[in-house]
SESE-330242 format. One record per residue (C-alpha): residue in one letter; x, y, z. Coordinates in pm, 1 decimal, decimal comma, m for minus. Each point is the difference from the previous one (the first is absolute). Layout:
BEGIN
@drenfi=A | px=X | py=Y | pz=Z
...
***
This chain:
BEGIN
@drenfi=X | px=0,0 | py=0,0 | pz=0,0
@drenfi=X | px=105,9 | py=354,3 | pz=m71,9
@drenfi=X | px=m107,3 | py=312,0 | pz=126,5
@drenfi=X | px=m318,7 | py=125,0 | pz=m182,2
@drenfi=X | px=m213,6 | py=274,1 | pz=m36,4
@drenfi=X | px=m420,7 | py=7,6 | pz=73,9
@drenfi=X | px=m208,5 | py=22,3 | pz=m274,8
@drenfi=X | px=m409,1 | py=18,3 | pz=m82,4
@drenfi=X | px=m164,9 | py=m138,5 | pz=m293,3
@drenfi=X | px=m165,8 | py=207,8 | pz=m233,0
@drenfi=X | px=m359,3 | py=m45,5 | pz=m148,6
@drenfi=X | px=m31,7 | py=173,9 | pz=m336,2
@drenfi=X | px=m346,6 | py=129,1 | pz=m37,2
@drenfi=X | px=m218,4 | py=187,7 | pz=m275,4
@drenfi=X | px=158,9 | py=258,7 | pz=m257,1
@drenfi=X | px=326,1 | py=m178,0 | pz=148,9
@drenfi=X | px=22,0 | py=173,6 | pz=315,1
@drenfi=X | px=244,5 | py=m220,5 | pz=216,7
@drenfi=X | px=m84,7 | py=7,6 | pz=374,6
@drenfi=X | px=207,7 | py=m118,9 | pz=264,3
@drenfi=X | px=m222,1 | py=m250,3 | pz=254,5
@drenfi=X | px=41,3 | py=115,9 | pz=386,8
@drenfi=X | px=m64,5 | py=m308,2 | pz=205,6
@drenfi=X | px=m171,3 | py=55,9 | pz=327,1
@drenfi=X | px=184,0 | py=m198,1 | pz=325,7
@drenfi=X | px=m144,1 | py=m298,4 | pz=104,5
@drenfi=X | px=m178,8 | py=24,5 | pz=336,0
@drenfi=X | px=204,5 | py=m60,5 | pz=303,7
@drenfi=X | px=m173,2 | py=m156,2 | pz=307,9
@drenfi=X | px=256,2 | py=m88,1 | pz=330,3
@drenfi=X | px=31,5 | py=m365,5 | pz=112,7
@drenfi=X | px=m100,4 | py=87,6 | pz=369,9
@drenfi=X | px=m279,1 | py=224,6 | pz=m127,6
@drenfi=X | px=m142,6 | py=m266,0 | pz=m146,5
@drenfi=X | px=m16,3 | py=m225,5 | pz=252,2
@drenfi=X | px=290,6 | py=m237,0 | pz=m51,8
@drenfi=X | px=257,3 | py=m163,8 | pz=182,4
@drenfi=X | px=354,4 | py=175,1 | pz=m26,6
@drenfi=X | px=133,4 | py=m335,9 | pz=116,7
@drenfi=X | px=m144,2 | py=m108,7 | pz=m334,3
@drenfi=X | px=141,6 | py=244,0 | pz=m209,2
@drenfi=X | px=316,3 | py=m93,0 | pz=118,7
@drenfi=X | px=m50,7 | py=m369,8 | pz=m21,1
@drenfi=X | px=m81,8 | py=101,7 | pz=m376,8
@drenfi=X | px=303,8 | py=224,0 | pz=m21,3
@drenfi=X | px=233,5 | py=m341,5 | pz=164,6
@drenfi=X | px=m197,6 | py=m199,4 | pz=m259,4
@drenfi=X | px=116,3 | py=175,9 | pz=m291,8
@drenfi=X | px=348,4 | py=64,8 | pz=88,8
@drenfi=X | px=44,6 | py=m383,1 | pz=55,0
@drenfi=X | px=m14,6 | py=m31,5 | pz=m351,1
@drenfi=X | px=297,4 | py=213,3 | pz=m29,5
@drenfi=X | px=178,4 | py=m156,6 | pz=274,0
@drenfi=X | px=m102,7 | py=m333,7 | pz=m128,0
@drenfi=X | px=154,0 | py=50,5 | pz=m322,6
@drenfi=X | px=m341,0 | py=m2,6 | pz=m207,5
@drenfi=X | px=59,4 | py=331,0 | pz=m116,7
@drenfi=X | px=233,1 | py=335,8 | pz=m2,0
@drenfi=X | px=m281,6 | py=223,7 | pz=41,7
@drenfi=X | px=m406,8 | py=74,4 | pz=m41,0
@drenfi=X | px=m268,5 | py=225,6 | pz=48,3
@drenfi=X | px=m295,8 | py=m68,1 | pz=238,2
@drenfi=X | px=m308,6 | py=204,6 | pz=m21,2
@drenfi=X | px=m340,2 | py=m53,5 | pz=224,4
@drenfi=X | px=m325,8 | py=178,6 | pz=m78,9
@drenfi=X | px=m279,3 | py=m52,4 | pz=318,1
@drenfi=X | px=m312,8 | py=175,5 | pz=m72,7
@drenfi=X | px=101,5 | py=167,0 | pz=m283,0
@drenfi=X | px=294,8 | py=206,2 | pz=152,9
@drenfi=X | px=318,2 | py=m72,7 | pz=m10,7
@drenfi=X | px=202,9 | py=m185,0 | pz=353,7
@drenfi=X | px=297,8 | py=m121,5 | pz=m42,6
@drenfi=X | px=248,3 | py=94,2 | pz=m332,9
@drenfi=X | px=362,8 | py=m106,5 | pz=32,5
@drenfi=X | px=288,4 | py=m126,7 | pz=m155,4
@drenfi=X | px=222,6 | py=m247,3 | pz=75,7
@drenfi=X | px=386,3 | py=m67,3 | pz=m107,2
@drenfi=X | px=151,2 | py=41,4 | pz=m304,5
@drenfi=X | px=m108,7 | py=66,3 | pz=m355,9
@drenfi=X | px=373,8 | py=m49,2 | pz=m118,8
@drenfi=X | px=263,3 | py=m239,0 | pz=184,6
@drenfi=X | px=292,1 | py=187,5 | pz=m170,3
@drenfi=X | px=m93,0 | py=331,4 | pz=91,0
@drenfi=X | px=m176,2 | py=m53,9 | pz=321,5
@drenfi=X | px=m282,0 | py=235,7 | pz=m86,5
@drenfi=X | px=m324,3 | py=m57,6 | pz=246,4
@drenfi=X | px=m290,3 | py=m89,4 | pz=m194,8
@drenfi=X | px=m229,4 | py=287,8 | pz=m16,5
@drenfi=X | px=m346,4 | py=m31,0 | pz=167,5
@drenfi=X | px=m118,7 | py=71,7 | pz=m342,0
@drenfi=X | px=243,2 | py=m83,9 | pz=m267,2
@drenfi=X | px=m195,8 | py=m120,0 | pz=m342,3
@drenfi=X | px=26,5 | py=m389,5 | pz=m46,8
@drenfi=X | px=0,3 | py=m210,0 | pz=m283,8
@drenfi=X | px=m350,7 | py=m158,9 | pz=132,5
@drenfi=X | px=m4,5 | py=m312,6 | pz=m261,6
@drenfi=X | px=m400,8 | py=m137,5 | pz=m21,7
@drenfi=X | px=m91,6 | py=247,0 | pz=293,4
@drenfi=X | px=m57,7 | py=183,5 | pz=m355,2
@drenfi=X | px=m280,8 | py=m235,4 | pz=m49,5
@drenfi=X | px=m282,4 | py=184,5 | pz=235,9
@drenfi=X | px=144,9 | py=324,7 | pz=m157,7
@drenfi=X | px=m109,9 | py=m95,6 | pz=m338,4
@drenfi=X | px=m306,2 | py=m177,8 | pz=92,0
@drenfi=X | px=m81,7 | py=338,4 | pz=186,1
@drenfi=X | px=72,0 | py=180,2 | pz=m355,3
@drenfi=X | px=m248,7 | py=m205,6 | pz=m160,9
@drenfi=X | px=m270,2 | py=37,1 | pz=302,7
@drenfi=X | px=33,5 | py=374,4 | pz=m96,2
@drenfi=X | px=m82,6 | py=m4,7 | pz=m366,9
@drenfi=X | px=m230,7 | py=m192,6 | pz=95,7
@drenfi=X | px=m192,3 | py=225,4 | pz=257,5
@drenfi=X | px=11,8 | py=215,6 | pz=m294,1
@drenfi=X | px=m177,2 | py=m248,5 | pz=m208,0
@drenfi=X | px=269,4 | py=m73,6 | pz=m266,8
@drenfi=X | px=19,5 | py=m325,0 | pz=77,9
@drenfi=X | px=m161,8 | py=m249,2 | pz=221,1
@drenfi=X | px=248,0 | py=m300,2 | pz=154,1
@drenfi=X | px=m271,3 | py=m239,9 | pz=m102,4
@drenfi=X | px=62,4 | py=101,9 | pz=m365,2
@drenfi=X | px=134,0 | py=m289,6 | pz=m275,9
@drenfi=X | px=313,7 | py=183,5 | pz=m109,0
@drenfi=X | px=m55,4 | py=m71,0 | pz=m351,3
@drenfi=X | px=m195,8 | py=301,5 | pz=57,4
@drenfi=X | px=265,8 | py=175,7 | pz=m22,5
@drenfi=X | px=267,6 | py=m202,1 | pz=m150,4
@drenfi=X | px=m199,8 | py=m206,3 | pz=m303,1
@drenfi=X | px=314,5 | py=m198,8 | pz=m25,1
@drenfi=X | px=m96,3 | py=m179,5 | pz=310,8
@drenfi=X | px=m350,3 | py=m145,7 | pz=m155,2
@drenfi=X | px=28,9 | py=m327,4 | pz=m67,9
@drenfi=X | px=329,9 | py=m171,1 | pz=207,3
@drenfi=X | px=14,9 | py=m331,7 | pz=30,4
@drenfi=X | px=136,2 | py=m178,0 | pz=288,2
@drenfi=X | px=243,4 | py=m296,4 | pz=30,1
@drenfi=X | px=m165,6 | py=m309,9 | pz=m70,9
@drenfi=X | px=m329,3 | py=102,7 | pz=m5,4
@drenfi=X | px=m226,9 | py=8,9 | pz=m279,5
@drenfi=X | px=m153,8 | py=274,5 | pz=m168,5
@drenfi=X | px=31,6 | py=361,3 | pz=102,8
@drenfi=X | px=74,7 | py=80,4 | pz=408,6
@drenfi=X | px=m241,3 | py=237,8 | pz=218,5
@drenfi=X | px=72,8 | py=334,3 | pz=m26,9
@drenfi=X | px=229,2 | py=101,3 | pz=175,6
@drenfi=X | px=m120,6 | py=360,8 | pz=253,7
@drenfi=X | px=220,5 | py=288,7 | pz=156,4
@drenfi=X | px=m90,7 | py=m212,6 | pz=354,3
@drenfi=X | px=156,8 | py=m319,4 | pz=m89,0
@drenfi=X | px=308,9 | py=216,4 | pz=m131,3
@drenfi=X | px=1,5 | py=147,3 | pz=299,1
@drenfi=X | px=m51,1 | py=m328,2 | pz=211,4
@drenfi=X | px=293,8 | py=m217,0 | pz=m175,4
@drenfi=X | px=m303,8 | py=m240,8 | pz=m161,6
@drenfi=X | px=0,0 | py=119,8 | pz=m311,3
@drenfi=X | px=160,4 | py=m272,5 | pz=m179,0
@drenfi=X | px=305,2 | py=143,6 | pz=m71,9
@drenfi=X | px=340,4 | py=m171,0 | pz=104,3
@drenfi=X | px=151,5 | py=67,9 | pz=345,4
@drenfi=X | px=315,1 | py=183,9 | pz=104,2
@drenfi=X | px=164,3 | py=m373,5 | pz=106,5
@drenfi=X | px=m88,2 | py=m103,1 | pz=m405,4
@drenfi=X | px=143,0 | py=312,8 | pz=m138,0
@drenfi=X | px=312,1 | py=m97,4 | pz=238,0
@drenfi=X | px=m4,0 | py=m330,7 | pz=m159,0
@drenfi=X | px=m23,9 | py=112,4 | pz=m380,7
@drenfi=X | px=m293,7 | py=m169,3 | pz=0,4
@drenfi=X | px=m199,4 | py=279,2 | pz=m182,3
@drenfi=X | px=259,0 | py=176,9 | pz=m213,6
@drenfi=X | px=m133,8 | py=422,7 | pz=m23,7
@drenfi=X | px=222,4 | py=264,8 | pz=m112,2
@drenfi=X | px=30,9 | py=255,7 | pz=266,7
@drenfi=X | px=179,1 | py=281,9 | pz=m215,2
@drenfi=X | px=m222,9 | py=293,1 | pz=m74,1
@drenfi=X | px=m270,1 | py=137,1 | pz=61,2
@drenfi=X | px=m352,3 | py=m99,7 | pz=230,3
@drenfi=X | px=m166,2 | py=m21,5 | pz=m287,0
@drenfi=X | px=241,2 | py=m223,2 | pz=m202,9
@drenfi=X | px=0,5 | py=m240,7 | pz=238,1
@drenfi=X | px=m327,2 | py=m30,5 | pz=113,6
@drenfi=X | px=m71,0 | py=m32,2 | pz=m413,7
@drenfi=X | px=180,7 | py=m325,9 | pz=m74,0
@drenfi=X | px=m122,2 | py=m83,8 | pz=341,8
@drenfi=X | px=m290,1 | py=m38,9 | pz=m132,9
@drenfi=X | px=106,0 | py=m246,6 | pz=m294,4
@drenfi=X | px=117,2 | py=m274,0 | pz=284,8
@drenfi=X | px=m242,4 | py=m235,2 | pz=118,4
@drenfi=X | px=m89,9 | py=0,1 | pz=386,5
@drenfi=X | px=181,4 | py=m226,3 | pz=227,0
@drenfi=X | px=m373,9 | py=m100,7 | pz=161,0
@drenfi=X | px=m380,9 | py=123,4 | pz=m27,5
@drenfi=X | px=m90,2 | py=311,0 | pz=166,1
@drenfi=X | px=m109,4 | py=8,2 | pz=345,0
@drenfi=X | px=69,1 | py=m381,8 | pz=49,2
@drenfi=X | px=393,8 | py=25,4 | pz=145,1
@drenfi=X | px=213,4 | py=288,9 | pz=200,8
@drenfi=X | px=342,5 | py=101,3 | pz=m207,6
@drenfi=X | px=179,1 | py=246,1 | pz=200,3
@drenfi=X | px=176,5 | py=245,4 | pz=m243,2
@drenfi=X | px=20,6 | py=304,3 | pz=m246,0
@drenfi=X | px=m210,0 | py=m64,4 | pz=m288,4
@drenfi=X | px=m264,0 | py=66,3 | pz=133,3
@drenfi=X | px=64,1 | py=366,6 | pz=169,9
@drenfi=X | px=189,5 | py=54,3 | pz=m362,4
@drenfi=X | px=m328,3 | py=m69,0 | pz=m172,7
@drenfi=X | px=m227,4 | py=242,0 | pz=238,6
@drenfi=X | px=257,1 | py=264,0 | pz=m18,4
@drenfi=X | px=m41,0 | py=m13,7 | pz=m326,4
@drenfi=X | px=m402,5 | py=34,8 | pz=m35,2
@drenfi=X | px=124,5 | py=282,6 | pz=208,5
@drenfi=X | px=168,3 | py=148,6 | pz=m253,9
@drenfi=X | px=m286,8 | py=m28,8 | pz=m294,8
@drenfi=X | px=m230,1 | py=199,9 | pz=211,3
@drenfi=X | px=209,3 | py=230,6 | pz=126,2
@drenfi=X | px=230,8 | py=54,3 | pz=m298,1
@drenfi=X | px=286,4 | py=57,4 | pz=218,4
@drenfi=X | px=286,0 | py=m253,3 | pz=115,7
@drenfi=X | px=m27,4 | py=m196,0 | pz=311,7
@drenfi=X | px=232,6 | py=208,3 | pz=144,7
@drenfi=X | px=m165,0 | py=319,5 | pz=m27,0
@drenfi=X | px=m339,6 | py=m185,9 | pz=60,2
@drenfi=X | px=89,7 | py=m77,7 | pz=345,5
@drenfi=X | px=144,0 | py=348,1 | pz=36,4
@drenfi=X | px=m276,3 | py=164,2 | pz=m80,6
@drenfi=X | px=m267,9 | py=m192,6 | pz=122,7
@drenfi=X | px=184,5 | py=m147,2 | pz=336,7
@drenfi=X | px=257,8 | py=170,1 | pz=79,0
@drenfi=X | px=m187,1 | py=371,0 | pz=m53,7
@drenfi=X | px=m338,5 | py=m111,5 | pz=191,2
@drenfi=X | px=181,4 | py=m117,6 | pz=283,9
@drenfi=X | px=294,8 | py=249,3 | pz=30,9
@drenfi=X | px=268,7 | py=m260,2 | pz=m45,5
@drenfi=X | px=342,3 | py=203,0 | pz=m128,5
@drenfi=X | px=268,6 | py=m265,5 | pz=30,5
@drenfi=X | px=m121,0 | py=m269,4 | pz=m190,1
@drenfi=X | px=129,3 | py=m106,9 | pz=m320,6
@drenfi=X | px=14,9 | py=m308,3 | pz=m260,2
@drenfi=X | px=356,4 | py=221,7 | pz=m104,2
@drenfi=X | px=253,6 | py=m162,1 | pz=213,2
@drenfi=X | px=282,4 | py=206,8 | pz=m96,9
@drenfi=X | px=m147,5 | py=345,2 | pz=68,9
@drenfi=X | px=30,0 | py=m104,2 | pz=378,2
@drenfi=X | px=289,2 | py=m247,9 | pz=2,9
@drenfi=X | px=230,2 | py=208,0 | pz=229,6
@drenfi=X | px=m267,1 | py=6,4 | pz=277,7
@drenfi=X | px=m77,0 | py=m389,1 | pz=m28,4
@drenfi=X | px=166,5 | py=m242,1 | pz=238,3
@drenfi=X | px=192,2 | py=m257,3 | pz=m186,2
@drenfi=X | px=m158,4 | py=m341,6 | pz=14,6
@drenfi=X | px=181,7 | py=m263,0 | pz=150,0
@drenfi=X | px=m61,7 | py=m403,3 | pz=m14,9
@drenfi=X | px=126,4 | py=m248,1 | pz=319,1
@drenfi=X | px=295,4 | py=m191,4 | pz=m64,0
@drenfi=X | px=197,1 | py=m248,1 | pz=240,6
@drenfi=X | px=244,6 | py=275,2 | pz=26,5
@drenfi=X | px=m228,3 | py=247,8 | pz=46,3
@drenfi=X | px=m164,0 | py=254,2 | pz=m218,3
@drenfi=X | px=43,8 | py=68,6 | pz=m398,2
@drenfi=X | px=m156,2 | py=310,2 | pz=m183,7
@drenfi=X | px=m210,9 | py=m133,7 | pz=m243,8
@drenfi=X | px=25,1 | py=29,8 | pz=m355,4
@drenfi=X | px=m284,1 | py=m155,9 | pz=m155,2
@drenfi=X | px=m87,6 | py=149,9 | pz=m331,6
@drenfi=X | px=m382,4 | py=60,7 | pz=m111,2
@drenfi=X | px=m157,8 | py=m226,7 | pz=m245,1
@drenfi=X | px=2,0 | py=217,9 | pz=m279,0
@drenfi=X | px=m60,6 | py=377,2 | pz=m52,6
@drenfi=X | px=m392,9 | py=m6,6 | pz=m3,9
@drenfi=X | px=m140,5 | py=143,3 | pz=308,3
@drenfi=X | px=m123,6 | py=m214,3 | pz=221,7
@drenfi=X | px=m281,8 | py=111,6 | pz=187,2
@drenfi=X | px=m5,1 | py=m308,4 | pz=214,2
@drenfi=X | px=310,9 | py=62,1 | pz=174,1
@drenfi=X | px=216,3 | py=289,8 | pz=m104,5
@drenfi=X | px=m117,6 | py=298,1 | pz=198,9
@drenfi=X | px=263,6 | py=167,2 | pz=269,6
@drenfi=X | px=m176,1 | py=197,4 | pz=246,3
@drenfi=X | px=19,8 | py=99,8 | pz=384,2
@drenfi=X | px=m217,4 | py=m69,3 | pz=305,1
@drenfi=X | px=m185,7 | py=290,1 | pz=m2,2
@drenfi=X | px=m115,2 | py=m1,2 | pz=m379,7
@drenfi=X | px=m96,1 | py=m394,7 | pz=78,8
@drenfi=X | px=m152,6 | py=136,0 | pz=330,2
@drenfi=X | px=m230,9 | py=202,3 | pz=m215,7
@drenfi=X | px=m97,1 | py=m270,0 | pz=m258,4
@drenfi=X | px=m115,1 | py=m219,5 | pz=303,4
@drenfi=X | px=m151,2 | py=297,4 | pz=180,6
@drenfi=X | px=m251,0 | py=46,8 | pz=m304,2
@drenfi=X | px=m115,0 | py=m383,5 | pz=34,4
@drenfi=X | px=m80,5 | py=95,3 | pz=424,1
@drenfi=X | px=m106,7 | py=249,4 | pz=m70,3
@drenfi=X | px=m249,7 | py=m182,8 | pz=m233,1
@drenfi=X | px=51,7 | py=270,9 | pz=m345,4
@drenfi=X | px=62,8 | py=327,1 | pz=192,6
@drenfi=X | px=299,1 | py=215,7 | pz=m12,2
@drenfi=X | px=m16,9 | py=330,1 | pz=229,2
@drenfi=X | px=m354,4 | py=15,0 | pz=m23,2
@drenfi=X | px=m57,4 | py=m81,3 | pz=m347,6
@drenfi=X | px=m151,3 | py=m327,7 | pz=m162,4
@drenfi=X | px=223,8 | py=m46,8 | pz=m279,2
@drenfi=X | px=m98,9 | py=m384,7 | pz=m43,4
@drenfi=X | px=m335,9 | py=m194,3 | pz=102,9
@drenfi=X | px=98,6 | py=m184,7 | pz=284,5
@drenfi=X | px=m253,7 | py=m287,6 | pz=m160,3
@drenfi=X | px=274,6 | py=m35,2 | pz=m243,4
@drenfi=X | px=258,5 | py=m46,8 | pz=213,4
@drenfi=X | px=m170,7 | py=m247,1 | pz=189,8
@drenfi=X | px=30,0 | py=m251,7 | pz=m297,4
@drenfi=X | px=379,4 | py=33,6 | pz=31,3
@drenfi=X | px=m21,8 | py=m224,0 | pz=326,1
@drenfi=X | px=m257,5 | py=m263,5 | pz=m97,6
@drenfi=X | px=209,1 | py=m302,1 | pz=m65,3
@drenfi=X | px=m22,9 | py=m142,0 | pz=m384,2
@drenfi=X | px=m123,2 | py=m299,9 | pz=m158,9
@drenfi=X | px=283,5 | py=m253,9 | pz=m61,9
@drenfi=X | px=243,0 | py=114,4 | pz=305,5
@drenfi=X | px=m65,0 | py=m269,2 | pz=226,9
@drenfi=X | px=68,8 | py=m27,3 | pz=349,2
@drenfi=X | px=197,7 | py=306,2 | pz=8,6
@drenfi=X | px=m186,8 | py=304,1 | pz=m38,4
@drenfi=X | px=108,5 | py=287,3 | pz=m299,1
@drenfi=X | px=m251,2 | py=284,7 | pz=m114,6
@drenfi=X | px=138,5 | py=210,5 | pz=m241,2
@drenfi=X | px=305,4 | py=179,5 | pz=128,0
@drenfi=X | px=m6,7 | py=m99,1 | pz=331,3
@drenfi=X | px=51,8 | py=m348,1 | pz=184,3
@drenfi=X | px=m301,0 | py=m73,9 | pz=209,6
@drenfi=X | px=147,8 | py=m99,4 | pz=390,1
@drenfi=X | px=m302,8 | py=m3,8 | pz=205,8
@drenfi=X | px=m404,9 | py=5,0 | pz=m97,8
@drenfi=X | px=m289,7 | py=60,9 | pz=245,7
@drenfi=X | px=m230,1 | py=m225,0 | pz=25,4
@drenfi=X | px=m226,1 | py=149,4 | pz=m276,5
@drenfi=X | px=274,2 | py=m73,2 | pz=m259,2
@drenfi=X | px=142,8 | py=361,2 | pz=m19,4
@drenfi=X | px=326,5 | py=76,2 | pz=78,6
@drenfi=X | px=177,9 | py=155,7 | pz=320,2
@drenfi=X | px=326,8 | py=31,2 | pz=m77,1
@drenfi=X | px=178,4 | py=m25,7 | pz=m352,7
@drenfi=X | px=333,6 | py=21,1 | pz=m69,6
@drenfi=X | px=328,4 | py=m48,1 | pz=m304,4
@drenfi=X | px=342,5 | py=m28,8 | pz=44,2
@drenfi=X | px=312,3 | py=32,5 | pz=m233,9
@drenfi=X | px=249,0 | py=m186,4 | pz=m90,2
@drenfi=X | px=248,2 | py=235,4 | pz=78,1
@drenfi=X | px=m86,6 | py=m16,3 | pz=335,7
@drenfi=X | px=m305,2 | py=209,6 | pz=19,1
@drenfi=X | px=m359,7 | py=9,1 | pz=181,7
@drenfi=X | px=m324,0 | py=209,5 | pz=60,9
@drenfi=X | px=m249,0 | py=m92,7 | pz=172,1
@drenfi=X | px=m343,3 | py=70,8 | pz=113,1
@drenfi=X | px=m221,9 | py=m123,3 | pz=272,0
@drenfi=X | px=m363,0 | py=160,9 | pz=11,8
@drenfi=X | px=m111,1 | py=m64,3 | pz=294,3
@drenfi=X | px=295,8 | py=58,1 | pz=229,3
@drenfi=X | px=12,7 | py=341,9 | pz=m240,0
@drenfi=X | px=398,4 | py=m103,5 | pz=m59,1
@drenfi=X | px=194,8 | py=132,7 | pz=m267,2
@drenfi=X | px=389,7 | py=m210,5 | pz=m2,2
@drenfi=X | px=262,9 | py=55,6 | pz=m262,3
@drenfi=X | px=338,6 | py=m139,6 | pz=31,8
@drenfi=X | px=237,0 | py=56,0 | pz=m272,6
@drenfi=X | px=366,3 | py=m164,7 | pz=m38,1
@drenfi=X | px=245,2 | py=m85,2 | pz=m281,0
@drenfi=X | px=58,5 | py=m361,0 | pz=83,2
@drenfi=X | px=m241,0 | py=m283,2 | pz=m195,3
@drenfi=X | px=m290,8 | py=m112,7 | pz=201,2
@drenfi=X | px=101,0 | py=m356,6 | pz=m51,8
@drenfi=X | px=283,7 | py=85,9 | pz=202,4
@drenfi=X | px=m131,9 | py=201,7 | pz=289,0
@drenfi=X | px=m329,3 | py=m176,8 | pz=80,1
@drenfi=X | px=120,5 | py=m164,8 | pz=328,8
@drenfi=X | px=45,3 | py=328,6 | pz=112,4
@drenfi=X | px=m270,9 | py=158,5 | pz=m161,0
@drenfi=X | px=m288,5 | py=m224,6 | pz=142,4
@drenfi=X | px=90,5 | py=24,7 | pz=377,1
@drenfi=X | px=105,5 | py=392,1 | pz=m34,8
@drenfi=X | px=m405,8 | py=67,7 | pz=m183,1
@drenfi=X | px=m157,9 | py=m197,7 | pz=277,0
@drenfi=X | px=162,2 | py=186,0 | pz=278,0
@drenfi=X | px=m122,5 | py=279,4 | pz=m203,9
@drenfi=X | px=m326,7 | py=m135,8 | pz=m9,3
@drenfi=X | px=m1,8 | py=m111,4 | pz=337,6
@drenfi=X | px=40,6 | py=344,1 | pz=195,7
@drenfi=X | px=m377,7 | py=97,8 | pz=m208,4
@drenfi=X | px=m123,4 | py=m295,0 | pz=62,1
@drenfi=X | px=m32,2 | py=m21,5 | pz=299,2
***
């Protein structure tokens, strides 16, 4: 990391007037004040910095939301081993598929404004997509909707088969060129009958995005997203903030590597490719509790949202809406608290009925931090709880 200088998106507007966006603080609410434990807190605080002690990782970010203000924001360690430097309470992450809700949140915006509705076939939009075929089935396969895309069941193949070169896709160039030949590849399985975790289908939906919008993912998000909700320091354009990023590390026997890994491709990836800090993902999962409304205003029906966290047809045991994992359901099916992690070693969370907001960001994978992870969220957990 290098030093770095603070910087606000811009929003460019009618007869091309470009105005900057002033993002209004999130509410702060003390710990005591609200009731809770300070032996918790610092039985959180222990929690997290056993991670770093532990050697799971260098350094993270915790942030806790409780009734809709802001308790605890910290960081912890290092965001670079070489140079020491403490990781910032709120540096920007690379947050991997924690992009997922952001997207799905995109589309739940166009449509509120009735451009689109998530149970639309998206051969709508994209006639390509008409008449697909799946593998080993006969005749044509179900259409395929922006909810299934959404909800990994849309047929298409997973990340894991991608891995394997079992579906061979050229990711060079742009959304649109890839979602087209996309679209000349039969589907790995029928829609709505199996769960394939991956890109395809967040590429496709960003896409429909695109056709009625008329305006790049990137920019769609902006504008739409970002804009409603205040968000300045978010960004699918990794290098405009690489000298305020930590560097990401993976676990080795002899301790900790920086990570290299290279992006498949140079398509954006709107499943997984956002970098953003704890307070722009803060106010993405503020909008969903606080059911569509952002300082006041409705800017989405929160009857749309609410088919985000209904769990699809073809999941399984495990529950997945569209955007968001689905950890716990009342007893009338809907859900109390939804959640997605990253890869790079990323989570938000949201529980409903405790009215808990957590986001933990780090720079290490998840694979390799989840023995620390699990018992560090449920002493988290456990100081509301109770």
């Amino acid at each position: 990391m290098k030093p770095y200088t603070r910087f606000v998106f811009t929003s460019t507007f009618l007869l091309g007037w470009v105005i900057a966006i002033e993002a209004a603080p999130l509410p702060r609410g003390s710990w005591t004040e609200h009731g809770l434990d300070s032996i918790h807190r610092n039985a959180i605080r222990t929690a997290f910095q056993q991670g770093i002690d532990n050697g799971f990782i260098p350094g993270g970010s915790l942030m806790i939301i409780y009734k809709g203000e802001v308790v605890l924001h910290e960081g912890f360690g290092v965001a670079d081993i070489e140079s020491r430097e403490s990781f910032d309470a709120n540096a920007p992450c690379r947050i991997a598929s924690l992009t997922k809700p952001h997207t799905a949140t995109t589309l739940a915006l166009l449509a509120g404004e009735g451009k689109l509705s998530f149970s639309d076939p998206v051969s709508k939009y994209l006639p390509a997509f008409k008449e697909l075929k799946a593998r080993g089935g006969e005749g044509f396969a179900k259409p395929i909707t922006l909810a299934m895309c959404l909800s990994h069941t849309a047929g298409f193949a997973s990340n894991n088969q991608l891995k394997a070169g079992a579906f061979p896709l050229d990711f060079n160039g742009t959304l649109a060129e890839v979602v087209d030949e996309l679209a000349t590849h039969d589907l790995f399985y029928e829609p709505a009958t199996a769960f394939g975790y991956g890109r395809l289908g967040y590429m496709t939906a960003a896409r429909v995005a695109e056709v009625v919008t008329g305006k790049p993912f990137d920019a769609v998000m902006h504008d739409f997203l970002f804009s409603s909700l205040g968000s300045t320091e978010s960004s699918f354009d990794y290098e405009s903030m690489i000298d305020r990023i930590p560097t990401p590390y993976e676990r080795t026997k002899n301790g900790f590597k920086e990570r290299t890994g290279e992006p498949i491709g140079t398509v954006l990836n709107p499943g997984g490719s956002l970098v953003a800090t704890p307070t722009d993902v803060a106010r993405m999962l503020l909008l969903h509790r606080d059911r569509g409304r952002v300082a006041g205003k409705q800017i989405v029906p929160a009857e749309i949202l609410q088919q985000m966290y209904k769990s699809q047809p073809g999941r399984g045991k495990a529950k997945y809406g569209l955007g968001f994992n689905i950890l716990k359901q009342r007893t009338d099916g809907s859900a109390s608290r939804i959640q997605h992690t990253g890869a790079s070693g990323t989570i938000g969370i949201i529980d409903f009925d405790i009215d808990l907001i957590v986001i933990v960001l780090t720079q290490v994978p998840q694979a390799q931090t989840n023995k620390w992870r699990g018992p560090m969220l449920k002493t988290v957990f456990g100081a509301f709880e109770e």
